[in-house]
C-alpha positions in Angstrom: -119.2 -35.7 7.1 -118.7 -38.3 9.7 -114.6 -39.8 10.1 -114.3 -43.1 10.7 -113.0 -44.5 14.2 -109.4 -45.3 12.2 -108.9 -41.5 11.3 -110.0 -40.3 14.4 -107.0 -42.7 15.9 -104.7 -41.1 13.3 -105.6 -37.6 14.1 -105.2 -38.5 17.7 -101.8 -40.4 17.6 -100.7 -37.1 15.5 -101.4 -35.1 18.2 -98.8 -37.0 20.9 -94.8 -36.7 20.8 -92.7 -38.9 19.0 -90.1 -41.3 20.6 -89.4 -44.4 21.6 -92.0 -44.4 24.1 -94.5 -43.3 21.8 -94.6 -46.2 19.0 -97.8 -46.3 17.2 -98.3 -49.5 16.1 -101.7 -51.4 15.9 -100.9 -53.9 18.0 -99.6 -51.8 21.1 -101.5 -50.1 23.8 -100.9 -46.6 22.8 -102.9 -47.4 19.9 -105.9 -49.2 21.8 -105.8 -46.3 24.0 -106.1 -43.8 21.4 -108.5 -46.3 19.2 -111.4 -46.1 22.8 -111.5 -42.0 22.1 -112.0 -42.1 18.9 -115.0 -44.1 18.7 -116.3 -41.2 21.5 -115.1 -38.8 18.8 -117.1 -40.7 15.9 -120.2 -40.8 17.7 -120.1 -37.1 19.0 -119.6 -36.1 15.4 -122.5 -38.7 13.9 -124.6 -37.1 17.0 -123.2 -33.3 15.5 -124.7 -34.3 12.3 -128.4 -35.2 13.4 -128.3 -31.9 15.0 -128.0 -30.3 11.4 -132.3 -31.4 10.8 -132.6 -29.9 14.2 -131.6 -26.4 13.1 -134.8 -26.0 10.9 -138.4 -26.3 12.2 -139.8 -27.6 9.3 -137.4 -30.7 10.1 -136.9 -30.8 13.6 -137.5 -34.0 15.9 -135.6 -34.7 18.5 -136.1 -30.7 19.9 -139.6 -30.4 18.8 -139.9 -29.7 22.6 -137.0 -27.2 22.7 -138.6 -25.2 19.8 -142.1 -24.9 21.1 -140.9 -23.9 24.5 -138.9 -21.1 22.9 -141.9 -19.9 20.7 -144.4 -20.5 23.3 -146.6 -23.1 22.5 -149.1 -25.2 22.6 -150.9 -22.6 22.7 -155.3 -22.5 22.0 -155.4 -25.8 20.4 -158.0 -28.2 21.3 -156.7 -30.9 23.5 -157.9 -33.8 21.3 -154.6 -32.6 18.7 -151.0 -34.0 19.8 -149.5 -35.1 17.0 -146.0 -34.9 15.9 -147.1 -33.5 12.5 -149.6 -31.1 14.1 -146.9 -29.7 16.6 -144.5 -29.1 14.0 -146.8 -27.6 11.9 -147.6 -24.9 14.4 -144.0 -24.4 15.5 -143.5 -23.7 11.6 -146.2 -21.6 11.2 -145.3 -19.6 14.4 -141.6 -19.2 13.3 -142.4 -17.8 10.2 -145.2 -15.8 11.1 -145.3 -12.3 9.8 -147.1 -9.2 10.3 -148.6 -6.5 12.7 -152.0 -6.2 14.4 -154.0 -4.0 11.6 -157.7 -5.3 11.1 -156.5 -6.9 7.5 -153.9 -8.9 8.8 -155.7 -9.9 11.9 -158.5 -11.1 9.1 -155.3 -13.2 7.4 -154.5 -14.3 10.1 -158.2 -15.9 11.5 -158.2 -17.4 7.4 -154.9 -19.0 8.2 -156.3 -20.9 11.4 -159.0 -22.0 8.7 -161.7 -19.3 9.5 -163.9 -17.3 7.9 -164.2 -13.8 9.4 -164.5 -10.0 8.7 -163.0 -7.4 10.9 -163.9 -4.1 11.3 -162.4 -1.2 13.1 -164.6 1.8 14.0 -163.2 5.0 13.4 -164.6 8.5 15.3 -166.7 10.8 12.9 -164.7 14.3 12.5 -164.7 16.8 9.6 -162.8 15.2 6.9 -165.3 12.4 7.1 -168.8 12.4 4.8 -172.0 13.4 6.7 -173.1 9.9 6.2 -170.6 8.0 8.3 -172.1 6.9 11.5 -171.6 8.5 14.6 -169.7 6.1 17.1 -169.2 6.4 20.8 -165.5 6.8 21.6 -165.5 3.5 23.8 -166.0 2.0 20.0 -162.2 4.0 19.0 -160.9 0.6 21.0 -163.2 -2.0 19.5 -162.6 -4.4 16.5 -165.7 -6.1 15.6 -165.1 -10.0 14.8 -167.6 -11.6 12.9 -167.0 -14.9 12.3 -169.0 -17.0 9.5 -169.6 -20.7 8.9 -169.9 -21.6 12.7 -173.8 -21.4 14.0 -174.1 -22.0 17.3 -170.9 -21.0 18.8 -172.0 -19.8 22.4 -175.1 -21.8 24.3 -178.3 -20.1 24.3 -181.2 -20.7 27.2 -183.0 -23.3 25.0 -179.9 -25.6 24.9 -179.8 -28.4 27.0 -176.9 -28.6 29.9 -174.8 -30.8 28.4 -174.0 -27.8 25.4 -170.5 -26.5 26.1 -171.0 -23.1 26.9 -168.5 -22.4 23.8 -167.5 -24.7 20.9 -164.0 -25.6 20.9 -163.6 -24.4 17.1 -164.7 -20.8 18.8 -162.8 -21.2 21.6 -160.0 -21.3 19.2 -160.6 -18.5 17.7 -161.1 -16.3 20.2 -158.1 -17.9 22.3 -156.0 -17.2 19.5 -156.7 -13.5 18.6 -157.2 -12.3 22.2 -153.2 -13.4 22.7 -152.5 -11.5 19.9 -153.8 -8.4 20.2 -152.7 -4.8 20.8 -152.6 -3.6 24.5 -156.3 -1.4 24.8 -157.6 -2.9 21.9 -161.0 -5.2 22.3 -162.8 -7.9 20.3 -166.4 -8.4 20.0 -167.0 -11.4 18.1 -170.2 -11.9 16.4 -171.2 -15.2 15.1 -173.2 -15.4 11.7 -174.8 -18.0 9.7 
């Protein structure tokens, strides 16, 4: 909805007194005067205008920087990934994120990083439950159990050699990613299947 640098004049020169010292033809000062804030005008509203993609993270550019510093990222990605794309992508997803920290959402939420895992909360045995549910220590009450498929190899073991990372990065991911999620007193153990 940008004006052009002549109607910005106009609306300026409409704004000062009438009179004889006020004349407001093209040719006269007044109107140069009037004509050098106008083109500040035009480019403060073309500038107004940009802003409009800015509003939106799924079109944002130029404050790509000022939305992931408000929502706290980068946050547990591999170094190796700086992309425009990829950082809008996650300031997307993050914005529109929903959810709490139950054991099926946390679940949703490992599929949505591109993970396959299964989570499993242990419960204490009392009456109401059938004699065949395992008896758990109560240090288990606090414990979700993480087991992640589709990525052997995850931690080193003694028979790798030194230059193993001590953690894959897609793990380190992972677990980067749910630990900063999760519910103050609650634990993960992630287990690793093939």
């Amino acid at each position: 909805m940008a004006h052009s640098v002549a109607q910005w004049t106009n609306a300026i020169l409409a704004q000062m007194p009438r009179g004889l010292l006020w004349q407001r033809a093209t040719s006269l000062d007044l109107y140069k005067y009037a004509q050098g804030y106008a083109q500040r005008l035009e480019n403060a509203e073309a500038s107004a205008d940009s802003l409009l993609f800015e509003m939106r993270p799924e079109s944002t550019l130029q404050l790509l920087d000022e939305w992931e510093e408000y929502l706290g990222l980068p946050e547990c990605t591999p170094e190796t990934v700086s992309s425009i794309e990829y950082r809008r992508y996650a300031v997307v997803e993050k914005y529109h994120r929903k959810g709490g920290l139950q054991a099926w959402n946390i679940q949703k939420f490992a599929t949505d990083l591109g993970f396959t895992v299964e989570v499993v909360e242990t419960f204490p045995h009392h009456c109401l439950r059938s004699c065949t549910y395992p008896l758990w220590e109560q240090k288990y009450r606090y414990i979700l159990r993480v087991t992640v498929y589709g990525i052997p190899g995850a931690y080193m073991t003694c028979l790798d050699n030194v230059l193993t990372p001590l953690l894959t990065s897609d793990a380190r991911v992972l677990e980067c990613t749910l630990q900063r999620y999760k519910l103050g007193g609650l634990y993960y153990e992630f287990y690793y299947a093939v």
